[in-house]
Every structure is written in structure tokens, then in C-alpha cells.
ChimeraX commands (.cxc) that place a marker at each C-alpha (Angstrom):
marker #1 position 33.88,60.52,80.63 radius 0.5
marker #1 position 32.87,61.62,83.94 radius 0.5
marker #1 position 34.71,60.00,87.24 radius 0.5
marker #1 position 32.02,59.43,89.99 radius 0.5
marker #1 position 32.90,58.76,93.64 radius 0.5
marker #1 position 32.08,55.43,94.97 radius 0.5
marker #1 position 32.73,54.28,98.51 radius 0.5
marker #1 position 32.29,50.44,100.01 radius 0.5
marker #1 position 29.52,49.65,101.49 radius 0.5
marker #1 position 30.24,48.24,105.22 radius 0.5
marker #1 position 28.80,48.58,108.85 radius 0.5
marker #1 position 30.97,51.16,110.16 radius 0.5
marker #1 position 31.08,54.06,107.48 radius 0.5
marker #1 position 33.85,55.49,109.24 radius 0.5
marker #1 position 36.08,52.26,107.80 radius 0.5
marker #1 position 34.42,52.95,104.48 radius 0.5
marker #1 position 37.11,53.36,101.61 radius 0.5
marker #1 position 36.55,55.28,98.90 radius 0.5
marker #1 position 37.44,55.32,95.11 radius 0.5
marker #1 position 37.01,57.06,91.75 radius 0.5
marker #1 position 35.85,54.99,88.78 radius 0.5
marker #1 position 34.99,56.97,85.45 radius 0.5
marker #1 position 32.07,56.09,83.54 radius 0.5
marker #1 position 29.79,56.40,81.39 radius 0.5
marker #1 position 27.12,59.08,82.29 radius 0.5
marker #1 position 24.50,57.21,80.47 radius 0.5
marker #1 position 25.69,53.89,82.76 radius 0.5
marker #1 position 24.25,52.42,85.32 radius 0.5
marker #1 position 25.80,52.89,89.35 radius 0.5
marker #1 position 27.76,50.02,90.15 radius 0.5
marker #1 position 27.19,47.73,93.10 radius 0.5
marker #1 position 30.76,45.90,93.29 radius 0.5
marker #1 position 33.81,47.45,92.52 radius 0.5
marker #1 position 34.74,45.82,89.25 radius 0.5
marker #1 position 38.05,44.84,90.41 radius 0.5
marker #1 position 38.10,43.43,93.83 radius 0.5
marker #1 position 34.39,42.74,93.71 radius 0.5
marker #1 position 33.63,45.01,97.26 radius 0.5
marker #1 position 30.05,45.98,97.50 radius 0.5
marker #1 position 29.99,49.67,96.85 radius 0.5
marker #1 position 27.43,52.59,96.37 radius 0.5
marker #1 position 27.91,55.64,94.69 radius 0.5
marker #1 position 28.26,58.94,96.87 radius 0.5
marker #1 position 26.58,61.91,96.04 radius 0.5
marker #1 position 28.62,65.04,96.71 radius 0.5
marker #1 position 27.90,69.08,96.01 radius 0.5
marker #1 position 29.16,69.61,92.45 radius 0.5
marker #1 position 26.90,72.15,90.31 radius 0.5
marker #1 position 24.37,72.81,93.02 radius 0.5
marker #1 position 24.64,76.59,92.71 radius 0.5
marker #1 position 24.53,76.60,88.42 radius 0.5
marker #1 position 21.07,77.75,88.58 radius 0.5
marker #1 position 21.03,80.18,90.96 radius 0.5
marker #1 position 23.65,81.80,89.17 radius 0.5
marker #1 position 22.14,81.75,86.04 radius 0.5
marker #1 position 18.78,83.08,87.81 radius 0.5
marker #1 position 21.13,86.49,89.01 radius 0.5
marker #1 position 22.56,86.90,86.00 radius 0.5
marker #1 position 19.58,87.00,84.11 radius 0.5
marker #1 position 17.78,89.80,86.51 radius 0.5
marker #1 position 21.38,91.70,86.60 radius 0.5
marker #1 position 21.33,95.19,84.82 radius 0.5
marker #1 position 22.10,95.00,81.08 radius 0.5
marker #1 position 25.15,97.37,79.84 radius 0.5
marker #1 position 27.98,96.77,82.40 radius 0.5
marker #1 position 26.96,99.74,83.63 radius 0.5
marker #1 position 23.60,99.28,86.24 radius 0.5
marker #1 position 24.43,102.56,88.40 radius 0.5
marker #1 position 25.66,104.68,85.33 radius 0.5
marker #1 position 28.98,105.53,87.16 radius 0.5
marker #1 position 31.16,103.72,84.14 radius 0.5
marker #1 position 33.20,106.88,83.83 radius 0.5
marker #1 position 30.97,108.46,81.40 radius 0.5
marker #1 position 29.33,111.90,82.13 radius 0.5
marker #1 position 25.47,111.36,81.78 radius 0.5
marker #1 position 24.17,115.21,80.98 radius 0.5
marker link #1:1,2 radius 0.2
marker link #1:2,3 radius 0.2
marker link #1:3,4 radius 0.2
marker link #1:4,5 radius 0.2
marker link #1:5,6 radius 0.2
marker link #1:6,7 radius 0.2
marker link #1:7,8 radius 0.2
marker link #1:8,9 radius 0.2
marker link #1:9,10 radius 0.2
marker link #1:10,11 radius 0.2
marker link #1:11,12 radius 0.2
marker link #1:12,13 radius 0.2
marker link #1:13,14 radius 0.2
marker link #1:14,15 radius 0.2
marker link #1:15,16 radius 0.2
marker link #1:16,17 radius 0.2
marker link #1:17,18 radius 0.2
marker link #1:18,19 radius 0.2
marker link #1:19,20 radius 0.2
marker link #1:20,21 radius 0.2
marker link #1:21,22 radius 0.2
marker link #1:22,23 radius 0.2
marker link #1:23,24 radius 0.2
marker link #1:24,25 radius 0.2
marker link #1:25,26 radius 0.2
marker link #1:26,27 radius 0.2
marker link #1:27,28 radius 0.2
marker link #1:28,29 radius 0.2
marker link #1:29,30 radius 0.2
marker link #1:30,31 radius 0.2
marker link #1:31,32 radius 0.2
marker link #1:32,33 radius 0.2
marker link #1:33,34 radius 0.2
marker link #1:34,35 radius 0.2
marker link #1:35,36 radius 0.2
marker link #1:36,37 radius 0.2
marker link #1:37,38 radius 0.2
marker link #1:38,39 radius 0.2
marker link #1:39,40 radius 0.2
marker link #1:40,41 radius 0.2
marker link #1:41,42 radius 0.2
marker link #1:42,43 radius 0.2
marker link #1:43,44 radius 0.2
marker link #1:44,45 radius 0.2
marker link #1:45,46 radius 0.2
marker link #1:46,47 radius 0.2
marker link #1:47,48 radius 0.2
marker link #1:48,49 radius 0.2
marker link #1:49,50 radius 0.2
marker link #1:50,51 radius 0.2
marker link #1:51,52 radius 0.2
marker link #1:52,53 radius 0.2
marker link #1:53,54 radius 0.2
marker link #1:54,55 radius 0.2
marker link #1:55,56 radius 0.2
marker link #1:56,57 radius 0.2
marker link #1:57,58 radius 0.2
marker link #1:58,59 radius 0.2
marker link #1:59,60 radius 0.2
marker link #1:60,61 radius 0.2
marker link #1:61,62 radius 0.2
marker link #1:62,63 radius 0.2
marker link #1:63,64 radius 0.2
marker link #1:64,65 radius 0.2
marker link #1:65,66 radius 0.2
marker link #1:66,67 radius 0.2
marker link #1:67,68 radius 0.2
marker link #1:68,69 radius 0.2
marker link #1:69,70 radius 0.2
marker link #1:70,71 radius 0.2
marker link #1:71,72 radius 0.2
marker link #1:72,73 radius 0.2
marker link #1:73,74 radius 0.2
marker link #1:74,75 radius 0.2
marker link #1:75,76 radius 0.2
view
């Protein structure tokens, strides 16, 4: 199960607090905290943002381990 970040939702996000809750992927965000009942939102941060670009290089990269041919074998 996933944890997402949550943080409380208030006027002055610098006296925001924030928390990890695990849940459910296929569950909705919550909008209180389910124990002291706080308004909260869930934060979006970074994670995989950079999974498909590497998966884009790797498919274009030379096949072989060997793209310059200078492996240690002697190619006559």
C-alpha cells in the first residue's frame, strides 16, 4: 500500500503540518485527517517524473554493450 503525503490545509502554509497516511491507490484523497479530523489536501511531490525519459534513452541506446566497438575485442 502506497503512503501519500498529506499536509493541513490552513491560511499560512508556512504553519502547515504535514503527515503520511498509506492508502489505497485505488482510494479516494482525503479531506480530514481521519484521526484528529484537520482539513487536509494531498501534496503532490516529484516521485517517478523521469521513468519515461529513461525508458525513451534506453530504448535509442546502442544494442550489444558495446556502441563504439572498443569492448576489448580486436575488430579486423
Amino acid at each position: 500500500m502506497p503512503t501519500y503525503i498529506y499536509e493541513t490545509v490552513v491560511s499560512d502554509p508556512a504553519k502547515a503540518k504535514r503527515y503520511e497516511i498509506d492508502q489505497r491507490m485505488s482510494a479516494q484523497p482525503l479531506a480530514t485527517h481521519p484521526e484528529t479530523g484537520e482539513p487536509i489536501r494531498r501534496v503532490i511531490t516529484g516521485g517517478l517524473g523521469f521513468l519515461g525519459e529513461s525508458r525513451a534513452a534506453s530504448a535509442t541506446a546502442p544494442q550489444g554493450g558495446c556502441g563504439s566497438g572498443s569492448c576489448g575485442h580486436d575488430h579486423h
